[in-house]
C-alpha positions in Angstrom: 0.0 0.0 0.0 1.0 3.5 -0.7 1.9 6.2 1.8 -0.8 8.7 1.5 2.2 11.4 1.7 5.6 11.5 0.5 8.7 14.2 1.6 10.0 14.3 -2.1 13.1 16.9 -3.1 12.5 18.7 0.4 8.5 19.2 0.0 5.6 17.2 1.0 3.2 16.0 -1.4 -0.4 13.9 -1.7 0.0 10.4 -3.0 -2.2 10.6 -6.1 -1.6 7.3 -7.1 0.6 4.8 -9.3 1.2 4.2 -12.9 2.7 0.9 -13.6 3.9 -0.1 -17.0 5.7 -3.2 -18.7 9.2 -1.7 -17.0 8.6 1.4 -15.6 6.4 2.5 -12.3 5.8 6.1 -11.9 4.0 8.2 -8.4 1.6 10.9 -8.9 2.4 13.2 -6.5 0.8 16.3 -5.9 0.8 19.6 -3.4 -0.6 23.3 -3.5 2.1 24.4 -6.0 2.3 21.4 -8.3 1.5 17.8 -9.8 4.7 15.7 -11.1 5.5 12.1 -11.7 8.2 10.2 -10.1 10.1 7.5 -11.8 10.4 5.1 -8.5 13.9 3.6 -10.5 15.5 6.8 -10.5 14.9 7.6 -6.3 15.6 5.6 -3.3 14.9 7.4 -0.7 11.2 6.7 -0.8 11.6 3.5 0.7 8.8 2.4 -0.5 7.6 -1.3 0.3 6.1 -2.9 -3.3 4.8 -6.2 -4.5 6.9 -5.5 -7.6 10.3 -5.3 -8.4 11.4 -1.7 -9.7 12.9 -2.0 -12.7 14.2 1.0 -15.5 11.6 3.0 -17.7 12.3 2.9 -21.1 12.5 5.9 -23.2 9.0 5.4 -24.5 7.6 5.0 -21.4 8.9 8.2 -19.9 7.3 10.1 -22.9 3.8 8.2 -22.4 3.7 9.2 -18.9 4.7 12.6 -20.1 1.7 13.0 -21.7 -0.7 11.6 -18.9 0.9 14.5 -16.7 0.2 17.0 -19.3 -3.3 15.8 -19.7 -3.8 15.7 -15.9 -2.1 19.2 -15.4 -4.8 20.7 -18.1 -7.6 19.1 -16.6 -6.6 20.4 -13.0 -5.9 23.8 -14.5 -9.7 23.7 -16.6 -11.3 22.7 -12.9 -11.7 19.0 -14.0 -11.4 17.6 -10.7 -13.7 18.2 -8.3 -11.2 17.4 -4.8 -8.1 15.0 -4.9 -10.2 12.0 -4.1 -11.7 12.8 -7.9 -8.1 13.1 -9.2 -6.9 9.8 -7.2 -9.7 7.7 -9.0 -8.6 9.2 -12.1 -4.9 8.2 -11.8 -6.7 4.4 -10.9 -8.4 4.3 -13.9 -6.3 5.6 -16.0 -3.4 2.7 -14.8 -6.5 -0.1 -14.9 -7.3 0.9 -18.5 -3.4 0.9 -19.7 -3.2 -2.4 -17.8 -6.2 -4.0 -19.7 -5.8 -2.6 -22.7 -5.4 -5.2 -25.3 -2.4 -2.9 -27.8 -0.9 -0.1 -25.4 1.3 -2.0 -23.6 2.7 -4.6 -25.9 3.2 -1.7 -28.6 5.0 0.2 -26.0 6.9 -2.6 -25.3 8.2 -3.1 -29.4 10.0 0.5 -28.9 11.6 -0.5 -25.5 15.5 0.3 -26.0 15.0 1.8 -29.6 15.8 5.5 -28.3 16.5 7.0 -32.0 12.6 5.9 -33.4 11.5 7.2 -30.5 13.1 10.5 -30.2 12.4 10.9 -34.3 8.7 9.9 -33.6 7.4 12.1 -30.6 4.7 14.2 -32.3 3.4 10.7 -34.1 3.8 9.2 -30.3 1.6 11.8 -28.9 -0.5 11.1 -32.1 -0.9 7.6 -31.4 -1.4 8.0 -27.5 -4.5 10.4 -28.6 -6.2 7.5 -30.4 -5.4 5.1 -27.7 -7.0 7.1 -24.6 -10.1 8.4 -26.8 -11.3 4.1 -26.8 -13.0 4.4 -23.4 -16.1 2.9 -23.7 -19.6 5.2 -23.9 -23.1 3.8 -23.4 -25.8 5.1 -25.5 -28.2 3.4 -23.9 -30.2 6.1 -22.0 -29.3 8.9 -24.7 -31.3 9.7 -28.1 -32.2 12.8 -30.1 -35.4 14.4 -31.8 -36.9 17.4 -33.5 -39.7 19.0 -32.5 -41.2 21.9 -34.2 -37.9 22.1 -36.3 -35.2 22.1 -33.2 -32.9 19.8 -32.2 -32.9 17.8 -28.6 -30.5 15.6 -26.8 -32.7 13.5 -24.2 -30.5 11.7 -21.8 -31.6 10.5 -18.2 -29.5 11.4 -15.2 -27.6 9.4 -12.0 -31.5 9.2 -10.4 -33.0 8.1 -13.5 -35.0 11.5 -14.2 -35.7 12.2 -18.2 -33.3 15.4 -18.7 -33.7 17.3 -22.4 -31.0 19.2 -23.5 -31.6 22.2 -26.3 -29.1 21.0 -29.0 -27.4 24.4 -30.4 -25.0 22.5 -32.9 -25.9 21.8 -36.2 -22.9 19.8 -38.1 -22.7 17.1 -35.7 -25.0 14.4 -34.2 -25.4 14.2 -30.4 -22.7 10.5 -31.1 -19.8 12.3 -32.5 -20.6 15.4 -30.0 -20.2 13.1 -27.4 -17.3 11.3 -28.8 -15.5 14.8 -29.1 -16.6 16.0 -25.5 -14.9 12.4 -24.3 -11.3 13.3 -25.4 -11.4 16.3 -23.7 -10.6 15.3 -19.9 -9.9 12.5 -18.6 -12.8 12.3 -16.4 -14.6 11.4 -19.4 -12.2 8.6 -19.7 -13.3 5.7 -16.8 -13.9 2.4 -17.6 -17.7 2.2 -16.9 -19.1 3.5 -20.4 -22.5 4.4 -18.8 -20.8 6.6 -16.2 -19.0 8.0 -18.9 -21.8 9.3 -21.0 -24.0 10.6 -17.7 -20.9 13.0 -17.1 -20.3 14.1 -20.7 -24.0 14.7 -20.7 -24.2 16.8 -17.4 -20.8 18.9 -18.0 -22.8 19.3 -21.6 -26.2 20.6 -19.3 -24.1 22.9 -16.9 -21.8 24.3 -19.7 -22.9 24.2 -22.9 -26.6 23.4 -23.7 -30.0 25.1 -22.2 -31.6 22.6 -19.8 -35.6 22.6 -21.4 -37.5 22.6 -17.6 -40.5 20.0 -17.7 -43.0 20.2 -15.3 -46.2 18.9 -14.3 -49.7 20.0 -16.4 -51.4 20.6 -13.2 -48.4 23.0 -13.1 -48.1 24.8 -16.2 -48.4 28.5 -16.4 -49.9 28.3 -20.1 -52.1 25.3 -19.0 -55.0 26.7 -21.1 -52.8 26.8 -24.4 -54.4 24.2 -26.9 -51.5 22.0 -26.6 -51.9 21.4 -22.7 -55.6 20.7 -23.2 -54.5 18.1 -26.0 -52.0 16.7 -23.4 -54.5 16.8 -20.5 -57.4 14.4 -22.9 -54.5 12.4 -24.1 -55.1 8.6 -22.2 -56.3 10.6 -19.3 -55.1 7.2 -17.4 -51.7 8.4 -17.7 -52.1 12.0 -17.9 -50.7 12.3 -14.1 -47.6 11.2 -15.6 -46.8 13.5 -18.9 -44.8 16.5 -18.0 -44.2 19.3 -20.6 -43.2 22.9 -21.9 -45.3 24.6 -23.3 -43.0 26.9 -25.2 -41.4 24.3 -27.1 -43.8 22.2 -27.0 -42.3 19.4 -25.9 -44.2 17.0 -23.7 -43.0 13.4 -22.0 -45.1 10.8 -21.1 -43.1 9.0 -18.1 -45.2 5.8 -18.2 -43.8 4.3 -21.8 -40.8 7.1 -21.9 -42.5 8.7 -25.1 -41.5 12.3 -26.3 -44.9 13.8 -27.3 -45.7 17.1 -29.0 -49.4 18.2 -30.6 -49.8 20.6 -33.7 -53.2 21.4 -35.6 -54.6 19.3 -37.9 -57.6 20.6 -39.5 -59.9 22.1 -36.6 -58.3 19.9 -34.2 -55.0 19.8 -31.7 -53.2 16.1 -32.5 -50.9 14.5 -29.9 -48.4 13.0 -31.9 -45.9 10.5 -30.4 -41.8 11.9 -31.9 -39.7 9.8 -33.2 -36.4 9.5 -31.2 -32.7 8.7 -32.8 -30.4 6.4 -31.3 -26.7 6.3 -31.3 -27.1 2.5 -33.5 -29.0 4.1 -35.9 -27.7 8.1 -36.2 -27.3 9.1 -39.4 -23.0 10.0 -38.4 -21.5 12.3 -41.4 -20.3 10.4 -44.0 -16.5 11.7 -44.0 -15.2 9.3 -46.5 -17.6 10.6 -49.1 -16.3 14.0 -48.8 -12.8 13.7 -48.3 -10.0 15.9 -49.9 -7.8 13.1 -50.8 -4.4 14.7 -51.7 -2.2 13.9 -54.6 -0.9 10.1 -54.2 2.5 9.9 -51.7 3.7 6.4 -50.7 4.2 6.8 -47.3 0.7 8.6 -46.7 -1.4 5.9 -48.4 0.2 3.2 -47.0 0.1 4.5 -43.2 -3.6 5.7 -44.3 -4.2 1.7 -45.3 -2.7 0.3 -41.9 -3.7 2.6 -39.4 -7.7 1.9 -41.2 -7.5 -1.8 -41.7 -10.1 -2.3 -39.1 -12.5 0.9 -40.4 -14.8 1.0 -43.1 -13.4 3.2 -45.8 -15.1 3.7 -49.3 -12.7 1.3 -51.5 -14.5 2.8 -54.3 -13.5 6.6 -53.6 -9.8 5.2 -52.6 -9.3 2.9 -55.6 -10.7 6.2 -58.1 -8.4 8.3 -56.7 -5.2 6.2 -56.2 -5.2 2.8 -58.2 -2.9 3.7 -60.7 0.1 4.6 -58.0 -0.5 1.8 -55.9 2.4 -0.5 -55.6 2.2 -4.5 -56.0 2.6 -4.2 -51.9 0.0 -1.9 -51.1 -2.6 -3.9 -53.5 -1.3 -7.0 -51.9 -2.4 -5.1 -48.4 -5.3 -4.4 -49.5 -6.6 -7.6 -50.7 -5.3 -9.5 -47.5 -7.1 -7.3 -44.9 -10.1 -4.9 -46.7 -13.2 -6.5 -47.6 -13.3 -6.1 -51.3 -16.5 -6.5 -53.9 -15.6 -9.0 -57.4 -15.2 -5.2 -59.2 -13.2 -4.1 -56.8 -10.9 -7.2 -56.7 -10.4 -7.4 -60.2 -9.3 -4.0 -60.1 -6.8 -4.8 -57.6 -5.3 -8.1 -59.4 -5.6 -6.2 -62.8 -3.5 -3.6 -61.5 -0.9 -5.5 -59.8 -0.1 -7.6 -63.2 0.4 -5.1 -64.5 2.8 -3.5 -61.8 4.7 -6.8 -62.4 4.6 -6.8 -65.5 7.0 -3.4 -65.7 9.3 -4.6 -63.1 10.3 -7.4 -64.7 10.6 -5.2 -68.3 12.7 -3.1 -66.3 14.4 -5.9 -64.8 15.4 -7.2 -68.6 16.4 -3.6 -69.5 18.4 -3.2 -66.5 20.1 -6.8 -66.7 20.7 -6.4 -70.7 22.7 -2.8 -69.8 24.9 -4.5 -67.7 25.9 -7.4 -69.5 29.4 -6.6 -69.6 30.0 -6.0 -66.0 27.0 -8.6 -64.3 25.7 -8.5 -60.8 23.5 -10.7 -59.2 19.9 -9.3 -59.4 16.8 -9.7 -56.3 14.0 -9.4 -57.4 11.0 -9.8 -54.7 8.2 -11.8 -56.0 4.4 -11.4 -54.8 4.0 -13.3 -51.7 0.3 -14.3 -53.0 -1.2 -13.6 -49.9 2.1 -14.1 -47.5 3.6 -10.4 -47.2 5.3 -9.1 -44.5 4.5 -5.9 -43.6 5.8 -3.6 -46.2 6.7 -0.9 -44.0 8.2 -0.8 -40.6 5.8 -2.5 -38.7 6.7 -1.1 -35.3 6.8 2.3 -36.3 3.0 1.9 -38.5 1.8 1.1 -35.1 2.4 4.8 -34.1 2.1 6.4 -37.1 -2.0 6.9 -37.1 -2.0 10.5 -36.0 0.4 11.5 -39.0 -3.1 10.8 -41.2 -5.7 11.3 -38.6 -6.7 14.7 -39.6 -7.0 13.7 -42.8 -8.2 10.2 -43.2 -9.5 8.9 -39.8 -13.8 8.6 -40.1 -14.0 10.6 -36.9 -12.0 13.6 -35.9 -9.3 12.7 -33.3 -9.6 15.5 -30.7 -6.8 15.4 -28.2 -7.1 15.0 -24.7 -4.7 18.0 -24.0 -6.9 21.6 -23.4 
């Protein structure tokens, strides 16, 4: 167990808590004046009494952790944490989800001791560690959106299961990717319990950025005589102890079957009409891939684009019109072993790489007939026909996503930094 306090370099500081990595174990420490991390291998004065053996962070490690610290230093400085109790359960889950995560450590472990890609790859490090942290989970379950009388609403229901709507003031994003967005923004957004997760993006959402609409009770309406309330008040008079409304936006909620209701005129009548809600599974997200700028074909690009998206769905069709022509025999090959591709599509492909093949070995005679008076032995890499190594550094694709992010990822990567 920890010391709940620590004398470190002359000053007393909080124990926060413990980051422990596949070498590497770092202490949160925090006072009044400041938050730092300690690397327990480079100190041994803290006497500390651990379960584990300390052993020396590797470069990479150092700069992961560097990054938490950032991210924890912003989120203290933005008000993020409500006491250090909140901070301490932060610093928990954050070493739980690095722990369980099934690709952050064992990639961090393929750059232990390689200093110089490390050092040469920081910004795509910090890239990478962006797109790690943003995969806590989020639970959609209690959250769905609607229009009524040509507005947007988020409905959501809070930590005592009471129906909150939310006036949704933006327009180029659905209430999914405006949560996804708001998640990589603190950390506190960032616990394992998806659920909990979502209730606090959606009440930081309610105190800071959206109007809150009030429902309240018919009996209790100040416009109770407007046509709509009457409407609501003759609507399954049953149940009509359990609708609340508003009567400026109209919005109504019947508690017993959790139905938005609103009523307009039809005819010479009012009409209760139940609204049809949207949930995150079926949210109509932008479609990105159709509108993408695709720049002008570069090796490097398309191929980090193709590794760091094998496990998205990207329009082949879009890709393949913009860059079949430039794709080399080991891209195609990439393509074919890990994208789902249509017959069209795969004929494309196969046509392409024949024909890929077909110069390199014209240039291959060309180049062998020129040297005929002085030979050297020729390699020439065949097609693996399915068996390719990865055709660029695979340790260093793993940390390349951020390079393309901006440009190719489906949803926006936001960084956790303020």
């Amino acid at each position: 167990m920890l010391p709940s306090r620590i004398i470190y370099g002359g000053h007393l500081f909080d124990t926060m808590g413990l980051i422990k990595l596949n070498n590497g174990s770092f202490l949160v420490l925090k006072n009044d004046e400041e938050v730092l991390s300690v690397d327990l291998s480079k100190t041994s004065d803290l006497n500390l009494n651990l379960p584990f053996e300390v052993k020396n962070a590797t470069t990479v490690e150092t700069v992961f952790v560097d990054y938490i610290m950032q991210a924890i230093k912003n989120d203290i400085k933005n008000g993020k944490f409500k006491d250090k109790i909140a901070l301490r359960d932060a610093i928990t889950d954050i070493n739980r989800y690095v722990n369980t995560h099934k690709e952050l450590l064992p990639n961090l472990k393929e750059l232990d001791f390689k200093d110089d890609v490390v050092n040469k790859n920081i910004k795509q490090l910090f890239s990478y560690f962006d797109d790690v942290m943003k995969d806590a989970p989020l639970d959609f379950e209690n959250i769905s959106s609607f229009n009524v009388n040509g507005k947007n609403y988020i409905k959501y229901k809070d930590e005592n299961n009471q129906i909150k709507i939310l006036d949704d003031n933006v327009s180029n994003r659905n209430f999914v990717e405006q949560f996804k967005a708001k998640q990589n923004e603190s950390l506190a957004f960032q616990q394992k319990d998806g659920e909990i997760n979502s209730l606090e993006i959606a009440n930081d959402m309610e105190k800071f950025e959206k109007n809150s609409i009030q429902l309240d009770d018919l009996e209790q309406l100040d416009n109770k005589d407007t046509l709509s309330s009457k409407a609501m008040q003759k609507y399954e008079n049953e149940v009509v102890d359990d609708i609340v409304g508003n009567t400026e936006t109209g919005i109504y909620y019947n508690k017993d079957d959790d139905k938005i209701l609103t009523a307009n005129n039809e005819g010479n009548k009012v009409v209760v009409n139940e609204v049809n809600e949207t949930k995150a599974t079926d949210s109509t997200s932008i479609e990105q891939n159709q509108n993408l700028e695709y720049p002008s074909y570069d090796n490097e690009i398309v191929t980090q684009f193709l590794v760091a998206n094998r496990n998205k769905d990207i329009n082949m069709d879009i890709f393949l019109n913009k860059y079949l022509e430039n794709l080399s025999i080991d891209q195609i090959n990439y393509i074919l072993q890990n994208y789902p591709v249509n017959q069209n599509q795969f004929d494309m492909l196969t046509s392409q790489r024949n024909i890929k093949q077909n110069n390199n070995a014209n240039e291959l005679v060309y180049s062998e007939s020129k040297q005929m008076e002085n030979p050297k032995v020729k390699v020439l890499t065949l097609p693996n026909n399915g068996k390719t190594a990865a055709f660029i550094d695979t340790l260093l694709l793993s940390f390349i996503v951020g390079i393309v992010s901006g440009i190719y990822l489906t949803l926006l990567i936001l960084t956790i930094l303020s």
